[in-house]
TORMILO-302683 format. One record per residue: x, y, z of N, C-alpha, C, O, CB in turn; residue in three letters. Coordinates in steps of 0.2 Angstrom, whole numbers, padded with zeros to 4 digits, always signed. Glycine has a CB too. Example, Ala and Ser with C-alpha at 12.3 -4.5 7.8 and 13.67 -1.06 7.14 Angstrom:
2
+0066-0028+0039+0062-0022+0039+0066-0016+0039+0071-0017+0042+0057-0022+0045Ala
+0064-0011+0035+0068-0005+0036+0064+0000+0039+0067+0006+0040+0070-0003+0029Ser
This chain:
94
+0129+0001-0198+0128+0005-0192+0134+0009-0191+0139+0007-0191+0126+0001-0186Unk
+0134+0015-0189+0138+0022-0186+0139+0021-0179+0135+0023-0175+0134+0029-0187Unk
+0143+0018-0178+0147+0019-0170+0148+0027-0169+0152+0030-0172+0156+0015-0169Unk
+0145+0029-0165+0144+0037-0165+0144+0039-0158+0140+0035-0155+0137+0040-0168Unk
+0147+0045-0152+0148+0043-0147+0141+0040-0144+0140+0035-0143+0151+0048-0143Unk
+0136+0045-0144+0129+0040-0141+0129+0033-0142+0127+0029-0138+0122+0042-0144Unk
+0131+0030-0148+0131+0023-0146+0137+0019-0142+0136+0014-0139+0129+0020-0152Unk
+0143+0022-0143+0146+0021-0140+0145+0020-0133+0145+0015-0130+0149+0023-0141Unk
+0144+0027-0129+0142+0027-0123+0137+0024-0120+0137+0024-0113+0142+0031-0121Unk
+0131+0020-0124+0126+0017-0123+0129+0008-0120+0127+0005-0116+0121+0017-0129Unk
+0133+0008-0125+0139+0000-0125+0142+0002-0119+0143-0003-0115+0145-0002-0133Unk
+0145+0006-0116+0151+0006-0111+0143+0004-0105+0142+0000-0101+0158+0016-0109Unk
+0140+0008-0106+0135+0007-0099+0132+0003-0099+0131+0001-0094+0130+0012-0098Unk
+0129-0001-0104+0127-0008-0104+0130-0014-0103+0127-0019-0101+0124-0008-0107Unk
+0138-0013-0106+0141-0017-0103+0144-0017-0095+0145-0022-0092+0145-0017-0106Unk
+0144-0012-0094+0145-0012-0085+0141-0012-0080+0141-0013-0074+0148-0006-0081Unk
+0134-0012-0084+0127-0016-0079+0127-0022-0081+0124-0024-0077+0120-0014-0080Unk
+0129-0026-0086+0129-0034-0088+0134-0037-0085+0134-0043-0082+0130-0035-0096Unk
+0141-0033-0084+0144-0034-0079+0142-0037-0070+0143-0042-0066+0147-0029-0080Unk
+0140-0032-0070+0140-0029-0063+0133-0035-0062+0134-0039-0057+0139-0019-0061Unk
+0128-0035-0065+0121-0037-0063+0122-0046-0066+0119-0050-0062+0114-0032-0067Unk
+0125-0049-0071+0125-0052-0072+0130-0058-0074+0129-0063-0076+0121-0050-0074Unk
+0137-0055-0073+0145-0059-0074+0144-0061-0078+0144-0067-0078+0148-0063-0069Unk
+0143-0057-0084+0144-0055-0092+0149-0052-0093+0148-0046-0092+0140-0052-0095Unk
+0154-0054-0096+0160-0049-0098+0160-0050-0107+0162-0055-0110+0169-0053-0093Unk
+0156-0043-0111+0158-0043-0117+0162-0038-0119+0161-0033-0116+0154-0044-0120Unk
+0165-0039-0124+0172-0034-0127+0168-0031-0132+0166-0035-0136+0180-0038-0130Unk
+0167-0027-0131+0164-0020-0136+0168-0020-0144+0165-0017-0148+0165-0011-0131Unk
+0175-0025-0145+0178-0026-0153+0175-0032-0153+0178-0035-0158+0187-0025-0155Unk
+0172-0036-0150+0171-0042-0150+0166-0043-0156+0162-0038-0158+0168-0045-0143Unk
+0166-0050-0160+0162-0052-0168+0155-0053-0163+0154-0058-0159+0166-0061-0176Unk
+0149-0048-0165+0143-0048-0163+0142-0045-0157+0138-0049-0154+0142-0054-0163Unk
+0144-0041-0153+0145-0039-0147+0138-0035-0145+0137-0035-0140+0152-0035-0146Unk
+0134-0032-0151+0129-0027-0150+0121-0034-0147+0116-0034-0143+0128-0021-0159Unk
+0122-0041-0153+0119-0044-0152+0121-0048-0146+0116-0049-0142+0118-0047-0158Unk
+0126-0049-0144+0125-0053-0137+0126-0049-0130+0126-0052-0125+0130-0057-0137Unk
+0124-0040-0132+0124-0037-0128+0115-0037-0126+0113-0038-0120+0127-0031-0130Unk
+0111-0036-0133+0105-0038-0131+0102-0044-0130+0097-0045-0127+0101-0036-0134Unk
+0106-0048-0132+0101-0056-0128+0105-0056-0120+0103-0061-0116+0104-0065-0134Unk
+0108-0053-0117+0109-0050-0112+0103-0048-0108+0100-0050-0103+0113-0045-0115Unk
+0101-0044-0111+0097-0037-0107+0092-0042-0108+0090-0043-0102+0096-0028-0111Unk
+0088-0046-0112+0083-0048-0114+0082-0054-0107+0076-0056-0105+0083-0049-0122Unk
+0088-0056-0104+0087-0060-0097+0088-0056-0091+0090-0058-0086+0092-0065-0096Unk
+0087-0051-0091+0088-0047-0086+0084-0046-0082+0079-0045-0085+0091-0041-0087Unk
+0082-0044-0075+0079-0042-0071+0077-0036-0070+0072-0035-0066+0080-0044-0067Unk
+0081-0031-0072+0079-0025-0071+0077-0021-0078+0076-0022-0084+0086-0021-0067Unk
+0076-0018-0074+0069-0013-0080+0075-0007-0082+0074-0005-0088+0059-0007-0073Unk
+0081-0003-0079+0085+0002-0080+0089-0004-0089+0087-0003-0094+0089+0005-0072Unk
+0094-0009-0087+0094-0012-0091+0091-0014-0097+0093-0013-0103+0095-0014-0090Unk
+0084-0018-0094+0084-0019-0103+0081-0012-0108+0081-0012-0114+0077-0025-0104Unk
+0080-0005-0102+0078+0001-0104+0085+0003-0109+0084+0005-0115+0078+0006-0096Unk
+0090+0001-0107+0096+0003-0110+0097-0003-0116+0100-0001-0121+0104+0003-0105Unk
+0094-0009-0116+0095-0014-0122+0089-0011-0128+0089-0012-0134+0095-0023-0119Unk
+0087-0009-0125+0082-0006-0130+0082+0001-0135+0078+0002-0139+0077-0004-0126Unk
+0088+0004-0132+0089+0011-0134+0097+0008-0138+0100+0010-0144+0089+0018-0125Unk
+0099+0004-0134+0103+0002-0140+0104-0002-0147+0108-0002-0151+0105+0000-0138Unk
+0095-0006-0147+0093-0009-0152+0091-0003-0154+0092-0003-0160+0088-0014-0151Unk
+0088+0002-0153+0085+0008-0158+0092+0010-0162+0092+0011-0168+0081+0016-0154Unk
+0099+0010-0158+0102+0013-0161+0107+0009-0168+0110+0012-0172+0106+0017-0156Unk
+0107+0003-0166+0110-0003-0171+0105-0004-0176+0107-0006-0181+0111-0011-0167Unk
+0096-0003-0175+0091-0004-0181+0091-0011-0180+0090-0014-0185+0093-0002-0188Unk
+0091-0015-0174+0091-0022-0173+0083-0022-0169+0083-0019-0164+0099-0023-0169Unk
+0079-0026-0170+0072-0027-0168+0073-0030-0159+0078-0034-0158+0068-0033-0173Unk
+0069-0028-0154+0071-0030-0147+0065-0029-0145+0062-0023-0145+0077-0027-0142Unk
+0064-0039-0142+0056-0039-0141+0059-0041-0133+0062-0046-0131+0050-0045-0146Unk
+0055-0036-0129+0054-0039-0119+0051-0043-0118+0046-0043-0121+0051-0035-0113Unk
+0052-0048-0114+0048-0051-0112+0041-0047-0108+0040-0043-0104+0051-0055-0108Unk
+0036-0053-0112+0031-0051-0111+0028-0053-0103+0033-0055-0100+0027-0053-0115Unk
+0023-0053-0100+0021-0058-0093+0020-0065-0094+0015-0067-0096+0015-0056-0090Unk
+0026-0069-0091+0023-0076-0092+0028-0079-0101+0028-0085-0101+0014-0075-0093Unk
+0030-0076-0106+0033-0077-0111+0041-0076-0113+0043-0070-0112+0030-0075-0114Unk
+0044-0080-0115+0051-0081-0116+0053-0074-0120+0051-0073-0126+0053-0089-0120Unk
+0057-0071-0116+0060-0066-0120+0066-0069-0126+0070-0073-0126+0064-0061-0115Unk
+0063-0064-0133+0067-0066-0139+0071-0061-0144+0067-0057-0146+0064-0069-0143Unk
+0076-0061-0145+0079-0056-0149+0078-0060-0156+0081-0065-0158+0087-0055-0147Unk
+0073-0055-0161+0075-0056-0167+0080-0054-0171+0080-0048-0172+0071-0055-0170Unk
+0085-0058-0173+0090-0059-0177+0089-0056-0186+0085-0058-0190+0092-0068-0177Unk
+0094-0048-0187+0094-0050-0193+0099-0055-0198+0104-0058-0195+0093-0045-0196Unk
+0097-0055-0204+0100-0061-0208+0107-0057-0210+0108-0052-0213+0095-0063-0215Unk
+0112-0062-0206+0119-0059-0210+0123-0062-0214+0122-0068-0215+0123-0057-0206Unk
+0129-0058-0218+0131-0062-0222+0137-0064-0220+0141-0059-0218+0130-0060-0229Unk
+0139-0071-0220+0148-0074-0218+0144-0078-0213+0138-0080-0212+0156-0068-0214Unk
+0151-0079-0210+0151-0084-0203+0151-0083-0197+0154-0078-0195+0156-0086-0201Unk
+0147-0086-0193+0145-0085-0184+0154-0086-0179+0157-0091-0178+0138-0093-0181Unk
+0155-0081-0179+0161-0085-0173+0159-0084-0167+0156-0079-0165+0168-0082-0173Unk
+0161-0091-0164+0157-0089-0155+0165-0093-0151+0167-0098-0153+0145-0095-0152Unk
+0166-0088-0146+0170-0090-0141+0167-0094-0138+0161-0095-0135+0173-0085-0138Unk
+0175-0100-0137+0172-0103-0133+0174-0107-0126+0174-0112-0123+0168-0106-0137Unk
+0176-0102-0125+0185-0102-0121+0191-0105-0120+0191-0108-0125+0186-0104-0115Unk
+0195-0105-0117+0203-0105-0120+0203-0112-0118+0201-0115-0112+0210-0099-0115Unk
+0206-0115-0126+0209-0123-0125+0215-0124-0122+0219-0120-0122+0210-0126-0132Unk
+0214-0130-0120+0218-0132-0115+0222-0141-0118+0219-0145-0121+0213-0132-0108Unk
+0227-0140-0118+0230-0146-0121+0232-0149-0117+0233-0145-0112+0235-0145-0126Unk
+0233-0153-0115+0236-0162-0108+0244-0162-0115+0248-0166-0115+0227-0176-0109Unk
C-alpha cells in the first residue's frame, strides 16, 4: 500500500477522532496501525468515524464490515506474512 497524502491525512483524522471519542492513542509508525485504526472505528458510535474507517479501508484495500443492527462488528484480517507484535505496556520491574 502507498502512504500518499490522502491516506495520510485520512490517519491524522481518524486518529484524533479515536482519540478524542474514544482514549485511543495510536502512533500512525506503529506495526499494524491501519488495522487497529479500523477495529477502532468498527466500535464506534458515530457514523462520521466509522465514515472515515471506511474510506480508509478503501484506501489500505483492507475489507471493513459495519456493524449491522443487532450484530458484532468485524474486521476481516488479511493473511500476513511474519510476526504479530502487540504492545503491551511498559514493564515494570520490583
Amino acid at each position: 500500500m502507498e502512504l500518499n497524502r490522502e491516506v495520510l491525512d485520512c490517519m491524522k483524522r481518524l486518529r484524533r477522532r479515536l482519540r478524542e471519542e474514544l482514549a485511543v492513542d495510536i502512533r500512525m509508525s506503529q506495526p499494524g496501525a491501519i488495522n487497529t485504526m479500523l477495529s477502532a472505528c468498527l466500535t464506534s458510535s458515530s457514523e462520521e468515524t466509522r465514515q472515515l474507517g471506511q474510506l480508509l479501508a478503501q484506501y489500505s484495500d483492507q475489507p471493513f464490515t459495519p456493524a449491522a443492527e443487532g450484530s458484532t462488528p468485524r474486521l476481516q484480517a488479511k493473511p500476513t506474512s511474519g510476526s504479530l507484535r502487540m504492545y503491551r505496556g511498559q514493564r515494570v520491574y520490583a
